[in-house]
C-alpha positions, 0 to 999 in steps of 0.5 A: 430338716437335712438328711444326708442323700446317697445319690448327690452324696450331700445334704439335702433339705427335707420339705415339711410343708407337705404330707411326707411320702417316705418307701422303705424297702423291707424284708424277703420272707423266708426266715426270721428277721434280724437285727439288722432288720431291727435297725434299718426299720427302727431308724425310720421309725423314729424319723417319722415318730419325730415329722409327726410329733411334730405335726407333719403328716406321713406316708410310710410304705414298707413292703414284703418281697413274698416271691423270691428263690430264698422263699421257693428254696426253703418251700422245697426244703420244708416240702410246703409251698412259697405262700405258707412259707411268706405268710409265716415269716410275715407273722413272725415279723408283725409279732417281732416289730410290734414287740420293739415298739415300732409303728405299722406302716400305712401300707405293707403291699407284698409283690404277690399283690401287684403282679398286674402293676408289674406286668404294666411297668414292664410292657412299657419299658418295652415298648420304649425298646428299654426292655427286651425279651429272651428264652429266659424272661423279661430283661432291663437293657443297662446301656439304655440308661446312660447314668446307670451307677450314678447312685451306687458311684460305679462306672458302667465300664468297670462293673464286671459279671461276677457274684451279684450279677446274674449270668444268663447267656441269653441276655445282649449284656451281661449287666442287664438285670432281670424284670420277669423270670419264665419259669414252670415252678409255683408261684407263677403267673401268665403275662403276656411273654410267658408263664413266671413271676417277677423280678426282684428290683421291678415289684419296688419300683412298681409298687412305690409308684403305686402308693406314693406316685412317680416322684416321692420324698425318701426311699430308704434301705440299708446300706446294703441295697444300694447295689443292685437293688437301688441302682436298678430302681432308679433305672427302671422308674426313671426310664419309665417316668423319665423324670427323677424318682426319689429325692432323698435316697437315705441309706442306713448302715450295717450291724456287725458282729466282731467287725463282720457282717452277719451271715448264715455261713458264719452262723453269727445271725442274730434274730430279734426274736432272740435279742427281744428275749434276752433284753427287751424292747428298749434296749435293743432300740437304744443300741440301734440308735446309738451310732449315727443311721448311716455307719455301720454298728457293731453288735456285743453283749457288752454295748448292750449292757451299757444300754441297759444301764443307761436304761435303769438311769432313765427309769430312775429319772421317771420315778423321781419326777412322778415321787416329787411331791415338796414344794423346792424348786430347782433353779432355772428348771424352764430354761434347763428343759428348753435348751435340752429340748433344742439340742435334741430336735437340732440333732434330728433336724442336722442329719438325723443324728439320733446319736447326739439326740439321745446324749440329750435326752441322757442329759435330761435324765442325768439333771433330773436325777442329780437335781432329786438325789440334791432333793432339790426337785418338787411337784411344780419342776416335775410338771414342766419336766415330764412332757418333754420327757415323754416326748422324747421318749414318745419320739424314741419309741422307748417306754416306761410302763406309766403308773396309775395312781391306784397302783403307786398308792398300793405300793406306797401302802405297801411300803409304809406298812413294812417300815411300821412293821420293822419298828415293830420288830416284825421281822417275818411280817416285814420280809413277806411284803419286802418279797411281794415288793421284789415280786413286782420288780420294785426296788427302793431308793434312799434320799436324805428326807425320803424313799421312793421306790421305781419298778424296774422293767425285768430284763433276763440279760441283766438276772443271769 
């Protein structure tokens, strides 16, 4: 596998030969996530599903920032404290995540946890006259590290204080970032230069080398983080390693709306919880998936209804594969899956191109169901086709509620209850199981020889 790596702005190849240790930098606790979140972490989510799927191990690190000024302003605004503010939006956060399929992580270590590794991080940065302290905290000194910028493309000359630096009078150069804040404000902590809590790029670098040691595989994010975030990540770790920290640096690119970020200001914030409600699980990661990871996607309501109606096509194939009963054989059924199957792993394995992995997997839906209304799919093809099926659907974190074979013969019984009951003319009768069968999101489908039926996922988008 080669991924695209931010810092040499090549390809590089991804070992497998061992345990991959991959650190993505997750939310700020402080309100609700969104769907930017949504589709920095379902990218990574679907990288590990497919390293494991194909029988890599790996460990995923993604951590909370619960300390943080977002987190204490909106503590001062609800009159409550940072901990209860944190402790909520971790909540919501498990609850938004798990709704969309995604896998929990090994590890969610929140800064507030690792206040002792931070403090450690930082004596020796001082003691390696790398870090320096002043009346207002703990500081990196920027001019110690000669390759400052090599991430980020920018040249120490030309970065100038302005609106993602902080400005502090009290520190020798106005790039220097801070590790510790003295402040008399909860939530704090006594270290050894003052009472305060920590900075926001040190607990990263801290807490990855904690669980993943001091050189590790992928360190991800959004586009956004590469800087400050990232560049003062490497900065820190590596001065304090001197050695290299992260091989890959794997950025994911912003989601729009109407061309422009998302913003409180602009009030164009789209919340999972919301985009959950509205159109479930499955379409919201095919929308997150359908760009290449690395370019910004825009959000509309009307990429999500092409999702959605890709969707139907997908839940069509599956009912047609579980409905195939004939003996026909469709041609060249075995070969047809393995060369599908290849496009689909080459994509993933060329840059992580979930944009042309899931024209693949459309492409499966589309030979199958072409292949079922032909009625020129049976039992034997449906058998070599499911598995990979559900593989890429595994690998996809898409999901098609499985059906227990109890369950499809009551609606089978159903269904031939109603048409012996329309040839009996029955009317009435007939219409009551037509109604218990809507009930139950079934629909039918009319072949040449048959119908089959498929229980659609109810969407609250697609009924308004």
């Amino acid at each position: 596998m080669r991924l695209q790596d931010t810092l040499s702005n090549s390809e590089q190849t991804l070992d497998i030969s061992k345990k991959i240790r991959i650190y993505l930098c997750g939310v700020t606790v402080y309100d609700e996530s969104h769907i930017g979140h949504a589709r920095t972490i379902i990218v990574f989510d679907v990288l590990r599903k497919y390293l494991e799927n194909k029988e890599i191990g790996v460990e995923f690190i993604q951590n909370f920032t619960d300390v943080d000024d977002k987190i204490i302003n909106r503590a001062k605004l609800e009159n409550t404290t940072a901990e209860k503010i944190s402790s909520r939006y971790i909540q919501n956060y498990f609850e938004d995540f798990d709704r969309l399929n995604v896998k929990r992580a090994t590890n969610y270590p929140k800064a507030t946890e690792h206040i002792e590794d931070i403090e450690n991080f930082i004596k020796k940065l001082i003691e390696k006259d790398i870090a320096y302290v002043t009346k207002n905290g703990v500081y990196f000194s920027v001019s110690k590290f000669p390759q400052y910028g090599k991430l980020s493309k920018k040249r120490i000359c030309e970065l100038q204080s302005g609106a993602r630096i902080e400005v502090d009078e009290a520190k020798k150069d106005p790039l220097d970032f801070a590790l510790w804040k003295f402040s008399d404000v909860e939530p704090l902590w006594d270290s050894p230069w003052g009472k305060g809590r920590p900075g926001w790029h040190i607990e990263c670098s801290a807490m990855s080398m904690r669980y993943l040691g001091e050189n590790f595989d992928i360190h991800g994010g959004g586009r956004d983080l590469i800087f400050p975030h990232h560049e003062n990540e490497i900065a820190q770790s590596e001065s304090f390693t001197s050695n290299q920290f992260a091989k890959i640096w794997m950025h994911v690119g912003m989601v729009t709306i109407d061309g422009e970020k998302m913003s409180k200001s602009l009030g164009n914030i789209k919340s999972i919880k919301y985009v959950l409600d509205n159109w479930g699980p499955n379409i919201i990661r095919l929308f997150c998936l359908s760009g290449h990871y690395s370019k910004p996607i825009d959000y509309s309501e009307e990429l999500l209804k092409e999702n959605l109606i890709k969707w139907r096509q997908a839940e069509t194939c599956y009912y047609e594969l579980i409905h195939a009963n004939s003996e026909n054989h469709g041609s060249e059924i075995k070969s047809l899956i393995e060369e599908i199957s290849n496009e689909f792993d080459n994509a993933l394995e060329s840059d992580f191109n979930t944009h042309l992995a899931l024209l693949a997997f459309f492409k499966l839906v589309k030979e199958v169901n072409y292949l079922a209304a032909e009625e020129n799919i049976g039992s034997n093809d449906a058998k070599i086709i499911i598995p990979e099926f559900e593989r890429m659907l595994e690998i996809l974190g898409l999901v098609i509620p499985k059906i227990t074979s109890d369950k499809k013969q009551e609606v089978d019984n159903l269904i031939i209850s109603r048409e012996q009951l329309r040839k009996e003319k029955k009317f009435q009768d007939a219409d009551k199981i037509r109604d218990k069968l809507n009930e139950m999101n079934i629909e039918l489908i009319d072949h040449k020889g048959k119908t089959i039926w498929i229980r659609k996922e109810k969407i609250k988008a697609d009924m308004q």
